[in-house]
LOSEMAR-703012 format. One record per residue (C-alpha): x, y, z; residue in one letter; residue number from 1. Coordinates in Angstrom, 3 decimals, decimal comma, padded with zeros to 6 digits. Layout:
[[X; Y; Z]; 'A'; NUM]
...
This chain:
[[-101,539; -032,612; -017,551]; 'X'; 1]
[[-099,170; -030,414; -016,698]; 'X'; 2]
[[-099,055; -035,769; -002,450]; 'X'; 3]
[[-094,828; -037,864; 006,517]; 'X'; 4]
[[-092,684; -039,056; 008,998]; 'X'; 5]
[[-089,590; -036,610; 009,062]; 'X'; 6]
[[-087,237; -035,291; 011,255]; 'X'; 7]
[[-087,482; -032,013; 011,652]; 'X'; 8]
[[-084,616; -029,223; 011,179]; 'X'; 9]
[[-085,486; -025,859; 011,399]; 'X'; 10]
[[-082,076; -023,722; 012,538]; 'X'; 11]
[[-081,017; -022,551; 009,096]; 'X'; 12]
[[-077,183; -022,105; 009,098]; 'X'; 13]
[[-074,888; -019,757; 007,223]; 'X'; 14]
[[-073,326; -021,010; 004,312]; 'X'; 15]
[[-069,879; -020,486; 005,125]; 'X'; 16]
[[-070,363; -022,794; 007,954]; 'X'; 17]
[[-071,713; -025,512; 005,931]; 'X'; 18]
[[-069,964; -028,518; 005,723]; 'X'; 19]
[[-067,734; -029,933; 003,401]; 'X'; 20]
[[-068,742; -031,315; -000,344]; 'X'; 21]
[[-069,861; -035,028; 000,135]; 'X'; 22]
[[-069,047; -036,756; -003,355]; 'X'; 23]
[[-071,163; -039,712; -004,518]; 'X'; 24]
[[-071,158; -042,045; -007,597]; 'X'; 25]
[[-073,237; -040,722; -010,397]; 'X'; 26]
[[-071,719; -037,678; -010,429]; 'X'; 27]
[[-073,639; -036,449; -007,459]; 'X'; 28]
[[-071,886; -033,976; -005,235]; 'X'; 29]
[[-073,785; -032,140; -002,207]; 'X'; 30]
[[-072,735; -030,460; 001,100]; 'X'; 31]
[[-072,891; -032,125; 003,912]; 'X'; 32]
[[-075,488; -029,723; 005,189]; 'X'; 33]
[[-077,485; -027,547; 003,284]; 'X'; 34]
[[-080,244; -025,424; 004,174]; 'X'; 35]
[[-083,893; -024,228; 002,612]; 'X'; 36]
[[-086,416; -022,143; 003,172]; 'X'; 37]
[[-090,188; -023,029; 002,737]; 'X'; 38]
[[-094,038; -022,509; 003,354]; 'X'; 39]
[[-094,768; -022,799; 006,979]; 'X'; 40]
[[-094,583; -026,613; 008,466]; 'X'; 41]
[[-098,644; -027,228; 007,535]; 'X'; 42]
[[-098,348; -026,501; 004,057]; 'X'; 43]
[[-097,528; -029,342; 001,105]; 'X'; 44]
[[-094,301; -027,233; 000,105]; 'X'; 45]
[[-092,864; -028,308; 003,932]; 'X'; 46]
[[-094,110; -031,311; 003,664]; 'X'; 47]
[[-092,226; -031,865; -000,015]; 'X'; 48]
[[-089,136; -030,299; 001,057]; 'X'; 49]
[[-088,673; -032,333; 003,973]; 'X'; 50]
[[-089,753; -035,542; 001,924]; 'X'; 51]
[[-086,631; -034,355; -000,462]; 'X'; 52]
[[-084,401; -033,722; 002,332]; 'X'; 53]
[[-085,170; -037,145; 003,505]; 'X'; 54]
[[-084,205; -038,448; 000,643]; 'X'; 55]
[[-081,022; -036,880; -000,365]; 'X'; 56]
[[-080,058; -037,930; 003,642]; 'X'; 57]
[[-080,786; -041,674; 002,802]; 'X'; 58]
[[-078,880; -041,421; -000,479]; 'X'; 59]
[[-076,012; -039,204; -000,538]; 'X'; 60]
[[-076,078; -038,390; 003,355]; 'X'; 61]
[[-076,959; -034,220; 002,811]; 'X'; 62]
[[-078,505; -032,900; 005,496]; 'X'; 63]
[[-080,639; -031,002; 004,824]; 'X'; 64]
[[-082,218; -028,127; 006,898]; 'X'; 65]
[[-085,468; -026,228; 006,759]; 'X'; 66]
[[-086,707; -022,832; 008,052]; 'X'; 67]
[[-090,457; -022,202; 007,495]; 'X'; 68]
[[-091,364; -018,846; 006,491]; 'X'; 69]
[[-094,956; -017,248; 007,223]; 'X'; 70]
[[-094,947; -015,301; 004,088]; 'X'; 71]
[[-092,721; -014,641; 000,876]; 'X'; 72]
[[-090,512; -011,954; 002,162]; 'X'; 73]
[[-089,529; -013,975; 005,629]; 'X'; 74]
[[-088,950; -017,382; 002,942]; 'X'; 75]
[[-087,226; -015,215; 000,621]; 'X'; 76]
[[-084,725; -012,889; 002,973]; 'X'; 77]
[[-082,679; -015,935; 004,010]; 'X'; 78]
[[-082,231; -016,612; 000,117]; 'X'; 79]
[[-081,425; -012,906; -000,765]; 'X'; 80]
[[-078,628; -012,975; 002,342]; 'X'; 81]
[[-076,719; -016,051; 001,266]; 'X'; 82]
[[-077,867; -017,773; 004,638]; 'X'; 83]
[[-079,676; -020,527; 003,094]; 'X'; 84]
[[-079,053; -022,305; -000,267]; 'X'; 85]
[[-082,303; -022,461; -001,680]; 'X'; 86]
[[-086,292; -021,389; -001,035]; 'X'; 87]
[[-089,276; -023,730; -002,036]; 'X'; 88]
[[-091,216; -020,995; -002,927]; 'X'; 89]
[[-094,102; -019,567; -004,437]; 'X'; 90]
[[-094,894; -017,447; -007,281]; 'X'; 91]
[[-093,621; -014,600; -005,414]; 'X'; 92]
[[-090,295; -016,289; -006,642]; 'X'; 93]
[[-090,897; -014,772; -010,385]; 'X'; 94]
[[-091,999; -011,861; -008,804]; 'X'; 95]
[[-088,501; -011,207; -007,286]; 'X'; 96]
[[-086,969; -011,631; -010,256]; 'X'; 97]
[[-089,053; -009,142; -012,388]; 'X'; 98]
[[-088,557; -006,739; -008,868]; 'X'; 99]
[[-092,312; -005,820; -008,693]; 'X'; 100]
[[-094,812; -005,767; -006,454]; 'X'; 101]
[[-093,433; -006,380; -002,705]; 'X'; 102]
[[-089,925; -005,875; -004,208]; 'X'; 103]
[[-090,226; -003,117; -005,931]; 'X'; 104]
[[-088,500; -001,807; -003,265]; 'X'; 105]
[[-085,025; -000,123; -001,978]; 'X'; 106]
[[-084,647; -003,233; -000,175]; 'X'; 107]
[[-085,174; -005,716; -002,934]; 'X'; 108]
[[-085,533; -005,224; -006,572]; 'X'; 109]
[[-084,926; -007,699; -008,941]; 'X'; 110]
[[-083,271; -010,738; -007,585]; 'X'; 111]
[[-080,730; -012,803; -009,702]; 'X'; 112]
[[-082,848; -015,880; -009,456]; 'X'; 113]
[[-082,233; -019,418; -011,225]; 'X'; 114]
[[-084,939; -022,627; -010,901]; 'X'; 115]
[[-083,513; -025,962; -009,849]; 'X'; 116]
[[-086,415; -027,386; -010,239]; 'X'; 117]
[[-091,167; -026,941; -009,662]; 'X'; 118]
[[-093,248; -029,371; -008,700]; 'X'; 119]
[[-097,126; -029,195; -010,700]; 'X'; 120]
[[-099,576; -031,322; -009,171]; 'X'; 121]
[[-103,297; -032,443; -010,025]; 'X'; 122]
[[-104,854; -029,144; -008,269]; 'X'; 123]
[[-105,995; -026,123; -009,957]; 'X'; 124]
[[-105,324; -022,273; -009,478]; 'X'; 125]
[[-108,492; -020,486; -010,141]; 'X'; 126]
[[-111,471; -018,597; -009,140]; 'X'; 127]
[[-113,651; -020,184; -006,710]; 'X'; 128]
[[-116,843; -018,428; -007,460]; 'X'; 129]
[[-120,991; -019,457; -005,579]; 'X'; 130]
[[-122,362; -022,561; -007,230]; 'X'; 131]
[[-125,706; -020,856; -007,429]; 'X'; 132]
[[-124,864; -018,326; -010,038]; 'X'; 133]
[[-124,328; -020,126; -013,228]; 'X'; 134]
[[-121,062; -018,690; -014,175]; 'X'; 135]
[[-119,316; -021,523; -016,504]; 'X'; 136]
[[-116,275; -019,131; -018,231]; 'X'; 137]
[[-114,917; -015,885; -016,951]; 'X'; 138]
[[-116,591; -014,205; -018,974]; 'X'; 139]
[[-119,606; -014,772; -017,169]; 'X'; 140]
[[-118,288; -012,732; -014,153]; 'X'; 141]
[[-119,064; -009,354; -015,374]; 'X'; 142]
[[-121,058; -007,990; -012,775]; 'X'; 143]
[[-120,523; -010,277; -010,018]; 'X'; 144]
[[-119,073; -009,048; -006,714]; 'X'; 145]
[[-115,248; -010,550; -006,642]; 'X'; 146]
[[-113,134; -010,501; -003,381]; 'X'; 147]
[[-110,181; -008,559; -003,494]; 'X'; 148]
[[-107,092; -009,486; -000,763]; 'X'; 149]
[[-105,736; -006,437; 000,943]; 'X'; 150]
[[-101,858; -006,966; 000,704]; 'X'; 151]
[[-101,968; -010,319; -001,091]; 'X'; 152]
[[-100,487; -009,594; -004,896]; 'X'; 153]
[[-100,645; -012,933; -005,852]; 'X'; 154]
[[-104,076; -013,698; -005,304]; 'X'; 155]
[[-105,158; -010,521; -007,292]; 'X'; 156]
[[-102,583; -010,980; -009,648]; 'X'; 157]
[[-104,395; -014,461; -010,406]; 'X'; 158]
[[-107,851; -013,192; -010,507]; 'X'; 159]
[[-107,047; -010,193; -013,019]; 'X'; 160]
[[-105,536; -012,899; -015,051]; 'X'; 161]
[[-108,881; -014,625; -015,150]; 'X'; 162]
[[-110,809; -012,148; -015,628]; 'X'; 163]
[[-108,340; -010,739; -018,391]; 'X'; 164]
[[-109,355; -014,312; -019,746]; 'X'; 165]
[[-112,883; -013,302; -020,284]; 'X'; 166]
[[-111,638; -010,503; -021,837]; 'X'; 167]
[[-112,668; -008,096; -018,401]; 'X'; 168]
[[-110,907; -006,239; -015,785]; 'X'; 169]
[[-111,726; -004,835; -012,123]; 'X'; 170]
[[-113,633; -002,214; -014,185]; 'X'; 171]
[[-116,455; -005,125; -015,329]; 'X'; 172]
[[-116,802; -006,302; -011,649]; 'X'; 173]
[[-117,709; -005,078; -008,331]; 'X'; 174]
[[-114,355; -005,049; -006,040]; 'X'; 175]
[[-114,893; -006,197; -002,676]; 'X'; 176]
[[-111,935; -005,733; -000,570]; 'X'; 177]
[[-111,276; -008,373; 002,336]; 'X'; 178]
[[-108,476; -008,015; 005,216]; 'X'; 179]
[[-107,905; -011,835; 004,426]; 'X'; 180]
[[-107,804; -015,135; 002,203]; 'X'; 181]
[[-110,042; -016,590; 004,628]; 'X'; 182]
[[-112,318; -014,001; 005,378]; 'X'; 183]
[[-113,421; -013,762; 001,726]; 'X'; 184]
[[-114,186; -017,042; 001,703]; 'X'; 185]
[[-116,755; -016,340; 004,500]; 'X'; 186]
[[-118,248; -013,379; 002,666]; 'X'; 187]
[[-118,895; -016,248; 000,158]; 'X'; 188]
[[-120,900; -018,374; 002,192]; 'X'; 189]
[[-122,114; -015,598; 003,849]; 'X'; 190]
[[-123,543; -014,197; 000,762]; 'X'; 191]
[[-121,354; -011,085; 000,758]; 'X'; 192]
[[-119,299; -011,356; -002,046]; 'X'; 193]
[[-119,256; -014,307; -005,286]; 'X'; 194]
[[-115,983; -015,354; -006,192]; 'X'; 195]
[[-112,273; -015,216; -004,420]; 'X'; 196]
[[-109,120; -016,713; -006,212]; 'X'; 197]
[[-107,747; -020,080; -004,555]; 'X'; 198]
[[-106,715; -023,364; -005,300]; 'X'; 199]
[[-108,593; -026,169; -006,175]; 'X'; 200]
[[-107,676; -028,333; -003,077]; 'X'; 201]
[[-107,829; -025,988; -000,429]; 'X'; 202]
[[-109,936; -026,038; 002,945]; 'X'; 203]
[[-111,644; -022,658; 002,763]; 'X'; 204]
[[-113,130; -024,148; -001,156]; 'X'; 205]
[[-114,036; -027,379; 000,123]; 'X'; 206]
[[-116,189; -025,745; 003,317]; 'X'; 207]
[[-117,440; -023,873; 000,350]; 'X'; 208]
[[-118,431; -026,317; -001,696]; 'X'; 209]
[[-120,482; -027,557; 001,605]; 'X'; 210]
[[-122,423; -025,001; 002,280]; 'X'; 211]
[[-125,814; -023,724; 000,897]; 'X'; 212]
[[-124,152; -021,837; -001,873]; 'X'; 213]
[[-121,720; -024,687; -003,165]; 'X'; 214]
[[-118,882; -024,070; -005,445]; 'X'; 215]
[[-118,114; -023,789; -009,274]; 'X'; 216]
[[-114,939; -023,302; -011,119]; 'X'; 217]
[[-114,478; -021,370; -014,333]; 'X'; 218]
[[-114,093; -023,371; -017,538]; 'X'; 219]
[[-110,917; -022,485; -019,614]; 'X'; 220]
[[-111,073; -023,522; -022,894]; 'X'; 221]
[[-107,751; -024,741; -024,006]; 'X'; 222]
[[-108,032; -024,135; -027,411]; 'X'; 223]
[[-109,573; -020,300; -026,582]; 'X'; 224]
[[-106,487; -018,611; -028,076]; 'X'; 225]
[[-107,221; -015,257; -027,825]; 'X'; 226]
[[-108,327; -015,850; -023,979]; 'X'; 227]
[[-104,503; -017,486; -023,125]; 'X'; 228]
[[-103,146; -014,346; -024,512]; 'X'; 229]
[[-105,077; -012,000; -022,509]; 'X'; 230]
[[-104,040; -013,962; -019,319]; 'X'; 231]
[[-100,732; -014,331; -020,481]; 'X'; 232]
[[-100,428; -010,743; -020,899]; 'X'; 233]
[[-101,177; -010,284; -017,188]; 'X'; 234]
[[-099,727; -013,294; -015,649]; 'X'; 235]
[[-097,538; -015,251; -017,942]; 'X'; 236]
[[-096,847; -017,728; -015,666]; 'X'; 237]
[[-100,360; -019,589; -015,963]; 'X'; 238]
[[-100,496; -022,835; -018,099]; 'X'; 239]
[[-103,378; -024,562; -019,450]; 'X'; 240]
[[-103,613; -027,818; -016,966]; 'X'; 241]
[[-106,449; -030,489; -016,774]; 'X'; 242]
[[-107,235; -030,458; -013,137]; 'X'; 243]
[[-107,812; -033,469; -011,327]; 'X'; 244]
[[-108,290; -033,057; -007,426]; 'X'; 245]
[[-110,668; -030,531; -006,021]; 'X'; 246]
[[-113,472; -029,142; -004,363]; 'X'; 247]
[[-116,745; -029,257; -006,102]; 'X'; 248]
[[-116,328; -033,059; -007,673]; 'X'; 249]
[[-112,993; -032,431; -009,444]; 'X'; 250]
[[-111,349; -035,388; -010,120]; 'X'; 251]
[[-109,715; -037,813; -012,597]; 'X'; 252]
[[-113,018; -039,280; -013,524]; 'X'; 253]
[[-114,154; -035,367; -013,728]; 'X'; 254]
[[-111,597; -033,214; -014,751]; 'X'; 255]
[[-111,642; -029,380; -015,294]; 'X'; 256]
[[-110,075; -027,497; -017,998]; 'X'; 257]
[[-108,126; -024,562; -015,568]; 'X'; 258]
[[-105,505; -023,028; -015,144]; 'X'; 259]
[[-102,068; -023,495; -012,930]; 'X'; 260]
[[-098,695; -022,862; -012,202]; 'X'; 261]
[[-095,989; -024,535; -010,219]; 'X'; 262]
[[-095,827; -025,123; -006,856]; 'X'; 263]
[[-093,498; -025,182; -004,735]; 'X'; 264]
[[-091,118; -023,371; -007,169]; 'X'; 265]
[[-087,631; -024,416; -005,778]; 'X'; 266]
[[-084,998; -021,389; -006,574]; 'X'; 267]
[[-081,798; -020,731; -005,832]; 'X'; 268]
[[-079,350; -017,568; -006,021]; 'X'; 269]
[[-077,364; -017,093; -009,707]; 'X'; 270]
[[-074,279; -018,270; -007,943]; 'X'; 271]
[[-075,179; -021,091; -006,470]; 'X'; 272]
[[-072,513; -023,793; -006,689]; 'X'; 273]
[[-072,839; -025,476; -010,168]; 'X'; 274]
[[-071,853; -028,754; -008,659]; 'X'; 275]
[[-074,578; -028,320; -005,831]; 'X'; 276]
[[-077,488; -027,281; -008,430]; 'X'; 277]
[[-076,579; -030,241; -011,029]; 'X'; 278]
[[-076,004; -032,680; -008,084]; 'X'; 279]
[[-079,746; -031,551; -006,641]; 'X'; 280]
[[-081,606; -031,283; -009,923]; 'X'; 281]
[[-079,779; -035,177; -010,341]; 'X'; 282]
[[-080,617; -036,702; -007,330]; 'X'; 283]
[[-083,851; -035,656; -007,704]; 'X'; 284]
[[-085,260; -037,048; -011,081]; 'X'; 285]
[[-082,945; -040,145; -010,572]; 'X'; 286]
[[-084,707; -040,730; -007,367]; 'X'; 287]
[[-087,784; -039,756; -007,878]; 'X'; 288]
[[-089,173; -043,519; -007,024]; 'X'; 289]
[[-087,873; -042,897; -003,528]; 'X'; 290]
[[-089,848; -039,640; -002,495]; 'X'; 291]
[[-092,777; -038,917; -004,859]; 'X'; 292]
[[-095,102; -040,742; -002,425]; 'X'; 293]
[[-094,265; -039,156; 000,774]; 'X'; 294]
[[-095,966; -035,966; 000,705]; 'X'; 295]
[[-099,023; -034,331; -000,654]; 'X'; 296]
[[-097,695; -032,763; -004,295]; 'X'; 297]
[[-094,386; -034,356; -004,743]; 'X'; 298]
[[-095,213; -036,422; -007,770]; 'X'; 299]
[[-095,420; -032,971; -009,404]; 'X'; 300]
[[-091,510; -032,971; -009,781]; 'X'; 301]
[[-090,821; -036,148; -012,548]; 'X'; 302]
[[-089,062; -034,588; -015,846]; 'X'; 303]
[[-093,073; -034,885; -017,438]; 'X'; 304]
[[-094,470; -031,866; -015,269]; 'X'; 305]
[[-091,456; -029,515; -015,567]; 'X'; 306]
[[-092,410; -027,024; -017,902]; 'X'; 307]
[[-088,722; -025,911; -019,630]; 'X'; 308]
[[-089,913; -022,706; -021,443]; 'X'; 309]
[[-091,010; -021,025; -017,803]; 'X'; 310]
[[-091,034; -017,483; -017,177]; 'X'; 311]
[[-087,686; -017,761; -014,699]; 'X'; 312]
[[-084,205; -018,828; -016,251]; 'X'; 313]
[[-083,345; -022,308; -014,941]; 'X'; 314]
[[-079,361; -022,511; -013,093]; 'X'; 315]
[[-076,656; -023,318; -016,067]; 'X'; 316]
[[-075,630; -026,334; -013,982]; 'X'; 317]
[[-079,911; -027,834; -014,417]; 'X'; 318]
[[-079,533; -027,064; -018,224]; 'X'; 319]
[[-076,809; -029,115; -018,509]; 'X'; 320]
[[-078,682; -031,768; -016,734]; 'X'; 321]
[[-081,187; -031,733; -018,980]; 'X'; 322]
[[-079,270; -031,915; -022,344]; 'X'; 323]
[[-077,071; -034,855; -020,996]; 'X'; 324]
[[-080,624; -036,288; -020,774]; 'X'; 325]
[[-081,812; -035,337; -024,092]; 'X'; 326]
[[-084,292; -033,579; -023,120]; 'X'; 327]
[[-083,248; -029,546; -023,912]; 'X'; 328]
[[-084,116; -028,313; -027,222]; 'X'; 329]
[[-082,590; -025,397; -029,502]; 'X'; 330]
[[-085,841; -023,828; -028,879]; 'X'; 331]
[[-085,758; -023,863; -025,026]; 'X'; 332]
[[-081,699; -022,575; -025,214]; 'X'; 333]
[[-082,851; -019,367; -027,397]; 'X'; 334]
[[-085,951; -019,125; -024,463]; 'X'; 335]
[[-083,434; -019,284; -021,403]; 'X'; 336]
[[-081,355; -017,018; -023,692]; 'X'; 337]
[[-083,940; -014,556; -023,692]; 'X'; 338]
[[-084,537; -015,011; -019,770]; 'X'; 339]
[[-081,270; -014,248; -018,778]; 'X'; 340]
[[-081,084; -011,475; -021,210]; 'X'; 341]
[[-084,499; -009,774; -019,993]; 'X'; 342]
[[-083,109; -010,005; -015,802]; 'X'; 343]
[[-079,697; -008,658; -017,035]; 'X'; 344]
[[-081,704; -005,721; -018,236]; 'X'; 345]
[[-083,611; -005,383; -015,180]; 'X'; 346]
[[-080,167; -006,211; -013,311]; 'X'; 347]
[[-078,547; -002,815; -014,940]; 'X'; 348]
[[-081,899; -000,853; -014,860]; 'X'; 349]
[[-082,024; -001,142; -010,945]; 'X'; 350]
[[-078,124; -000,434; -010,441]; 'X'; 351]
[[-078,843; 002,617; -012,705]; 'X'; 352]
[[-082,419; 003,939; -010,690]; 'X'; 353]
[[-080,318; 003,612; -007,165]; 'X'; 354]
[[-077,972; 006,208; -007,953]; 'X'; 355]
[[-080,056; 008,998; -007,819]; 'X'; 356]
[[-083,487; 006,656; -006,236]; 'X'; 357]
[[-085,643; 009,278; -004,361]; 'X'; 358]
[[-085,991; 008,793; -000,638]; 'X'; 359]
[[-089,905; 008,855; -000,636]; 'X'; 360]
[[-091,004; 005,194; -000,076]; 'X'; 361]
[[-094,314; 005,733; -002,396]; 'X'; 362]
[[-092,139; 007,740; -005,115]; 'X'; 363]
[[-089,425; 005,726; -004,927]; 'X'; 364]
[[-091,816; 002,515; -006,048]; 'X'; 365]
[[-093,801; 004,552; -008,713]; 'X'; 366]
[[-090,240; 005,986; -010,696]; 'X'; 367]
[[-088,503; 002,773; -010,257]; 'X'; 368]
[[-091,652; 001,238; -012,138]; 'X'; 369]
[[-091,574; 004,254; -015,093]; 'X'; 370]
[[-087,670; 003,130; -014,912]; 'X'; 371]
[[-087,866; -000,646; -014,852]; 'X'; 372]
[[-090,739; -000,896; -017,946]; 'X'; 373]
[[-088,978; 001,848; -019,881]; 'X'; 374]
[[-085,725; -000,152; -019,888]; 'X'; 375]
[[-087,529; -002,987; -021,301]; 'X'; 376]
[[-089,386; -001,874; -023,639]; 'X'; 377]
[[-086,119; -000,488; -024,929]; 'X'; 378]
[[-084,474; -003,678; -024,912]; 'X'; 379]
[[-087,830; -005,115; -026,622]; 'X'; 380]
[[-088,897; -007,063; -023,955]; 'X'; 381]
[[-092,680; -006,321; -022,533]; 'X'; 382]
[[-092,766; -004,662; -019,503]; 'X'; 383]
[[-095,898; -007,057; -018,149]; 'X'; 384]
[[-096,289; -005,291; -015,023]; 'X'; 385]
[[-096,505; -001,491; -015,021]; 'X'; 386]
């Protein structure tokens, strides 16, 4: 539903000494030089990135330049200081914008974020839970022992959504905290613990699916309304996707009714350049031919796989892409509408909290929480995280 030779760059460069606008046929205009951020230089998000760069080099001669972060806030700093024009990043991306979690913070807050464009491949986000236990839907985890990753809000975010799909919470499971990703996936094997939230593809759930214990993968029913709501009411950036790669026997000839969201999600700043976001968001569908074979996950970016009615605004400049192709409805304006509206509210709420933000670091992330939901719910948006 809804995969490297390269030359490696990885000195990212203020913009201000970028070089000048290159100007192409098709309407395509790009600097010279531009420069990203991205998962570190193992991951498929690198590996996409630089398989994009490689392209817009051969095509329109951009440079472009990577820096590999280690975790969001490294890949998302750069972003956040104007040094680098965009960040293939992960979910963490949406949760800048909505300034929770790591940025709920006097550092951060919410970020003025816009999407250029995602990439959603044939793997899976979900729990990977012991093979020897029988568990087919969430709701068959009540009970079970479920890792929990010390520091890691996106994995926990993701398996409170599933369990919030089997209508449970952390109150209908045993919590077992872990210092790591990995290490929960050796309490696994071990025996220790029965379930720890991954993706389909990944090496930990593939040495899983090896050992004694194997693997299994919660079923979500696509047509289990009531289920999508509850995990949409945690984490509304799942989407019902038919995985196709993954540990356990996943594959086209066996798919598995899951879960997933985008990755890498490639953002940039509000102000980027219009001319730079609608020449990026063109050269990449045009040329999709040229690039969607060159790394693990970029076939995830044709115009089929981009979901338009996300949960983060898309850059004016990739709208307009998209209706000169035909493709942008009324009902997708009135949902980036609403987008825009909901971070202008979180935009003014934060300005307003700073002015009088207490100095305690644990305070300061609790009020600006009360502050940031109440101003919402005001404005009739739901508050999601609280």
């Amino acid at each position: 539903m809804r995969p490297f030779a390269h030359r490696l760059l990885i000195a990212a460069l203020p913009l201000s000494l970028l070089g000048a606008a290159v100007s192409h046929a098709n309407d395509v205009e790009l600097p010279s030089t531009m420069a990203w951020t991205a998962y570190g230089t193992n991951s498929s998000g690198y590996a996409q990135a630089v398989a994009i760069g490689n392209m817009l080099q051969n095509k329109y001669g951009a440079s472009v330049r990577i820096l590999p972060g280690d975790n969001d806030v490294s890949r998302m700093t750069p972003l956040k200081q104007g040094r680098v024009d965009l960040c293939a990043c992960g979910i963490a991306s949406y949760y800048g914008a909505e300034g929770v979690m790591m940025f709920a913070d006097r550092d951060w807050g919410p970020q003025p974020l816009r999407v250029i464009t995602t990439s959603t491949a044939s793997f899976g986000l979900s729990l990977a839970v012991a093979g020897d236990l029988d568990v087919e839907t969430p709701a068959d985890l009540a009970g079970k022992r479920i890792a929990y990753i010390r520091g890691d809000d996106a994995l926990n975010k993701g398996t409170e959504a599933y369990l919030a799909f089997g209508g449970l919470t952390w109150d209908d499971v045993e919590r077992v905290d872990y210092p790591g990703y990995g290490r929960s996936f050796d309490g696994i094997i071990a025996g220790d613990v029965d379930a720890s939230f991954t993706t389909t593809v990944t090496p930990p759930a593939q040495q899983l699916a090896s050992s004694p214990r194997g693997v299994s993968w919660p079923v979500l029913d696509p047509n289990d309304e009531a289920g999508w709501e509850r995990m949409a009411a945690v984490a509304p950036y799942f989407r019902p996707h038919e995985v196709t790669s993954g540990a356990g026997g996943i594959s086209a000839d066996n798919p598995l009714a899951s879960a997933s969201y985008p990755y890498p999600i490639v953002v940039a700043n509000q102000d980027l350049d219009n001319a730079v976001a609608y020449g990026l968001i063109k050269a990449m569908q045009e040329n999709y031919d040229d690039y969607k074979d060159n790394a693990p996950g970029a076939v995830g970016y044709a115009l089929e796989y981009q979901d338009l009615q996300w949960v983060v605004p898309f850059h004016d400049a990739v709208v307009e892409y998209y209706k000169e192709v035909n493709v942008w409805t009324d009902e997708m304006q009135a949902h980036q509408d609403q987008l825009v509206a909901r971070q202008d509210v979180l935009l003014t709420a934060w300005e307003s909290f700073m002015q009088d933000a207490p100095s305690d670091d644990e305070a300061f992330a609790t009020e600006w929480m009360e502050a940031r939901a109440t101003a919402l719910s005001d404005a009739g948006f739901e508050p999601i995280f609280e």
